[in-house]
N, C-alpha and C positions, 0 to 999 in steps of 0.2 A: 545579440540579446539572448539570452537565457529561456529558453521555452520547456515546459513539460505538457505534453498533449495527451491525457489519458481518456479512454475508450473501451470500451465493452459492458457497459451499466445497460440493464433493460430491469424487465419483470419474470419475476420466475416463482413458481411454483415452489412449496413448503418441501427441502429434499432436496431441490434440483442445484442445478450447477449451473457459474458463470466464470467466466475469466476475463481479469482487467488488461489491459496494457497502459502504460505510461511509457511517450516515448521522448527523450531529452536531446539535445539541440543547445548549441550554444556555449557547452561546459565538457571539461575533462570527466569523460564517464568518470574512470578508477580511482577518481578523488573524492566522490563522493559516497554517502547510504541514500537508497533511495526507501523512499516511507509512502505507504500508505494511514490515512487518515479516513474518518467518518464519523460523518454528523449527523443526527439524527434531528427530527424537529423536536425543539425544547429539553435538547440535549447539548452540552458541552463536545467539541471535538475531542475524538480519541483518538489514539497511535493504536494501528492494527497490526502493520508487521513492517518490516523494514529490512534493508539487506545492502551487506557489505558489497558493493562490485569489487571491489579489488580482488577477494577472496571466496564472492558467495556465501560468509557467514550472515546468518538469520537470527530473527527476534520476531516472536509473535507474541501477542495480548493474547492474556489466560483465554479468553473465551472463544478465541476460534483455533486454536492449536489443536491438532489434529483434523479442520476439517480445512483449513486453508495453508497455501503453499505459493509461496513469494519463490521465484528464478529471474534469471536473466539471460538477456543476449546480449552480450557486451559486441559482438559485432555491429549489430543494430540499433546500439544506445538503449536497447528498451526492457523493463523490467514489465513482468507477469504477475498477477496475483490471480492462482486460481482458485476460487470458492465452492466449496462442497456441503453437503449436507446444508444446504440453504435455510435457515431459519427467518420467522416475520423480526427476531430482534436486528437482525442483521440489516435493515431495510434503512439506505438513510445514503447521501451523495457521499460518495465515496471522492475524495480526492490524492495527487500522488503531490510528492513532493522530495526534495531535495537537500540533505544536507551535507556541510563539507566538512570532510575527517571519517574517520574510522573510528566503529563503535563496539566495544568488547562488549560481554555478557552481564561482566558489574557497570558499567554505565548502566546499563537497561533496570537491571535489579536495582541502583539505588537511584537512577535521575527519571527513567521511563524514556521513553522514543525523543530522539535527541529535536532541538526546534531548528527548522528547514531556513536553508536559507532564501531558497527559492519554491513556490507552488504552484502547481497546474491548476485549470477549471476542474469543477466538481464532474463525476458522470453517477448519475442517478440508480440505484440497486434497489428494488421493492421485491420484497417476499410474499406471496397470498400464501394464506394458510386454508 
């Protein structure tokens, strides 16, 4: 079975910093992108950032590009998203998820973060301001 177990959601302060892990099980890392997502209440999910394992190419949503940074450990099956400049909009379950195939730059530009084949539980991100 296919699992994504993602961790590191708490509360943080208006500024501050967190870092997610999503860690996979189950599935050939290098065939897939892994995604992050986030839902806010009475908010539709959005694609946050995403990343090639094959190669480490990245995609992030206009709004957190530059303050957030998707890597990985393909030793360890597990992708990173570290969050900076912590903002209250930013506040909402964060979930990781999985898709399979490789995603250039115009996917992203004309389809947006590709739909997952597979998803993890949410981990919760709350900003105070």
């Amino acid at each position: 079975d296919v699992q994504l177990q993602a961790s590191g959601g708490g509360l943080v302060q208006l500024g501050g910093a967190l870092r997610l892990s999503c860690t996979a099980s189950g599935l050939r890392f290098d065939d897939y992108a892994i995604c992050w997502f986030r839902q806010a209440p009475e908010k539709e999910r959005e694609g946050v950032s995403c990343i090639n394992v094959r190669d480490g190419s990245t995609w992030y949503e206009r709004s957190v590009k530059g303050r957030f940074t998707i890597s990985s450990d393909n030793a360890k099956n597990t992708v990173f998203l570290h969050m900076s400049s912590l903002k209250p909009e930013d506040s909402a379950i964060y979930y990781c998820a999985a898709a399979a195939g490789y995603f250039g730059g115009t996917f992203y530009l004309t389809v947006g973060p590709p739909r997952p084949n597979y998803w993890g539980q949410g981990t919760q991100v709350t900003v105070s301001s």
